[in-house]
C-alpha positions as CSV (number, residue, x, y, z in Angstrom):
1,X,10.0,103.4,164.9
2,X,11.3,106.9,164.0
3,X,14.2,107.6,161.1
4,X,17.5,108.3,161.9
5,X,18.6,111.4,161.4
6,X,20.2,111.2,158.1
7,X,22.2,113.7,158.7
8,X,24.7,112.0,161.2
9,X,25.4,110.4,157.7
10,X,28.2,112.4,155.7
11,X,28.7,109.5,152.7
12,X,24.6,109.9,151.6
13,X,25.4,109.1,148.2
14,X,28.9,107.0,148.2
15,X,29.6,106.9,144.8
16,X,29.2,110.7,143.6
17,X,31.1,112.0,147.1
18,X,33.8,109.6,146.4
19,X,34.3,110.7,143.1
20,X,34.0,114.6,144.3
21,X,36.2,114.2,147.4
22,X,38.9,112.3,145.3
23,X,39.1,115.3,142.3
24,X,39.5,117.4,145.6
25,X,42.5,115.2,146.3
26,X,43.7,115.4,143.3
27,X,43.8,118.7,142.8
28,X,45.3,119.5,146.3
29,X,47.9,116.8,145.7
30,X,48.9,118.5,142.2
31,X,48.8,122.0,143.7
32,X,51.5,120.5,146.4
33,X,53.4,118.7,143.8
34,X,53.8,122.3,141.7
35,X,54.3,124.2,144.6
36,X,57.2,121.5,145.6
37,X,58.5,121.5,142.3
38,X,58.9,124.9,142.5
39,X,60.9,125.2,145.7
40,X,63.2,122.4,144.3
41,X,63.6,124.5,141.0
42,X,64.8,127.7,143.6
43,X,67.5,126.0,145.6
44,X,68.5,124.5,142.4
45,X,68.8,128.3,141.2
46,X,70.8,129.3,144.1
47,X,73.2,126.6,144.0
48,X,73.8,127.2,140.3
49,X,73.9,130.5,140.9
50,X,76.1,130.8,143.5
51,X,78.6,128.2,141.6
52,X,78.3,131.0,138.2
53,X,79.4,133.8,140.8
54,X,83.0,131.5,141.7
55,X,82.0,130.2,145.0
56,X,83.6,126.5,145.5
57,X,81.3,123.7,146.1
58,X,83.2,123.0,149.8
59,X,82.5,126.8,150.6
60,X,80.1,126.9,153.7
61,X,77.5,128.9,151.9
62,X,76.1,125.5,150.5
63,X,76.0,124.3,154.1
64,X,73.4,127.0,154.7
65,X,71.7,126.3,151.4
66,X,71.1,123.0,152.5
67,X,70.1,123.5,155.7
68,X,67.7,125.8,154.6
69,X,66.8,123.5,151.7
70,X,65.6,120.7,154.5
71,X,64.1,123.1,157.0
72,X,61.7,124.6,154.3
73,X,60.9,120.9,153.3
74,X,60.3,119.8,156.5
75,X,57.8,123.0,157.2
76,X,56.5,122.7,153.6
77,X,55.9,118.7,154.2
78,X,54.1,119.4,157.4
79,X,52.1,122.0,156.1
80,X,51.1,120.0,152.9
81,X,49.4,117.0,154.9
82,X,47.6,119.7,156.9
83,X,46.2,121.5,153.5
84,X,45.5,117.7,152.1
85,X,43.5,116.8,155.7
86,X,42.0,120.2,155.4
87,X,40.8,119.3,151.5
88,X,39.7,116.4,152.0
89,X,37.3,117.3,155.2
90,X,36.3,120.3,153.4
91,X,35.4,117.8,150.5
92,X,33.1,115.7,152.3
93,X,31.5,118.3,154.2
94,X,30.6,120.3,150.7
95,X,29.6,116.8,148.9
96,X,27.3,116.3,151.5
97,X,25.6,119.8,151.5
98,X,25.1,118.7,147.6
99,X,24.0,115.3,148.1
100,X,21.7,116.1,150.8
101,X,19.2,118.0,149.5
102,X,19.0,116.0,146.3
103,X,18.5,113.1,148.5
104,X,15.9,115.2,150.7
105,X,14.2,115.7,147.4
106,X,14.3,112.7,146.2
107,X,12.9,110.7,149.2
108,X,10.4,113.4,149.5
109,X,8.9,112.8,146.0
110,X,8.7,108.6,146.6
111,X,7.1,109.7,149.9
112,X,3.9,111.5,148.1
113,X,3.8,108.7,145.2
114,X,3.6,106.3,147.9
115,X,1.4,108.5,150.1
116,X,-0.3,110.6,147.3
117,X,-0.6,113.7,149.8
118,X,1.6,116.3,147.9
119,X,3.7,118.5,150.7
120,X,6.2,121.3,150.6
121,X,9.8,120.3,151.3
122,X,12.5,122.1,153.4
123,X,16.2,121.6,153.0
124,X,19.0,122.7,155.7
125,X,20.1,126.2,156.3
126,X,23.3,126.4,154.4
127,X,22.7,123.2,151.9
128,X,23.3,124.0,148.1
129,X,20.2,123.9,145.5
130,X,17.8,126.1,148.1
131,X,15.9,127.2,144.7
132,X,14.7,123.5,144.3
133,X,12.7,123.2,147.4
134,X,11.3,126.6,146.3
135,X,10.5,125.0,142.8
136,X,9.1,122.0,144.2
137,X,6.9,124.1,146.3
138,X,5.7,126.3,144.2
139,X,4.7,123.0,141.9
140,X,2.8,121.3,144.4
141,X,0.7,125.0,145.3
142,X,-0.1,125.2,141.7
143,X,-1.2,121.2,141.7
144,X,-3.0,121.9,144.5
145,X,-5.1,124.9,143.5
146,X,-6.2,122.1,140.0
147,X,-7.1,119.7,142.7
């Protein structure tokens, strides 16, 4: 029966990608916080601002603080979820192009214990650790040439 292709499979090893894709969430969720924070610190200043310069609180000015105030939040909210979706995606795709060829490597090696026929391994174009295959390689050339 032939083997899947493993790489259909994004979650290869669950508990590492979990871990990487949640700091990725938690970093994009503190960089939205701050970035929040900050805009709530602005309209803060302007209202304060425009209070030290004699305008009354009933003056229409405020009005079009506000309004701005909930536009901005409602483009900044939208835009948020978008960077978070966009984080989190980008997350698993990158775990996976870590976790892959460690996993490649690693079923690769119990193949020739098993098997005891040493052979070169290839990863995907575009995974990360390319110099490992290249390692491994070169290690199984040199064990061949003592055999």
């Amino acid at each position: 029966m032939p083997q899947s292709n493993r790489r259909q499979i994004y979650l290869i090893n669950p508990r590492f990608q979990w871990r990487f894709i949640g700091f990725m969430a938690t970093v994009s969720l503190l960089a939205i916080s701050l970035l929040f924070g900050s805009n709530v610190l602005f309209f803060r200043s302007m209202t304060q601002d425009a209070l030290a310069a004699g305008l009354s609180p009933d003056n229409p000015f405020f009005d079009f603080l506000d309004e701005q105030k909930s536009t901005l939040s409602m483009i900044y909210f939208g835009m948020s979820a978008v960077a978070f979706v966009l984080m989190v995606g980008l997350g698993v795709l990158y775990s996976h192009r870590i976790v892959g060829p460690l996993h490649r490597l690693n079923s690769h090696m119990k193949e020739i214990a098993l098997d005891g026929e040493p052979a070169p391994v290839n990863f995907r174009r575009g995974d990360q650790f390319q110099e490992l295959a290249g390692s491994f390689n070169a290690m199984i050339a040199r064990l061949k040439k003592r055999v």
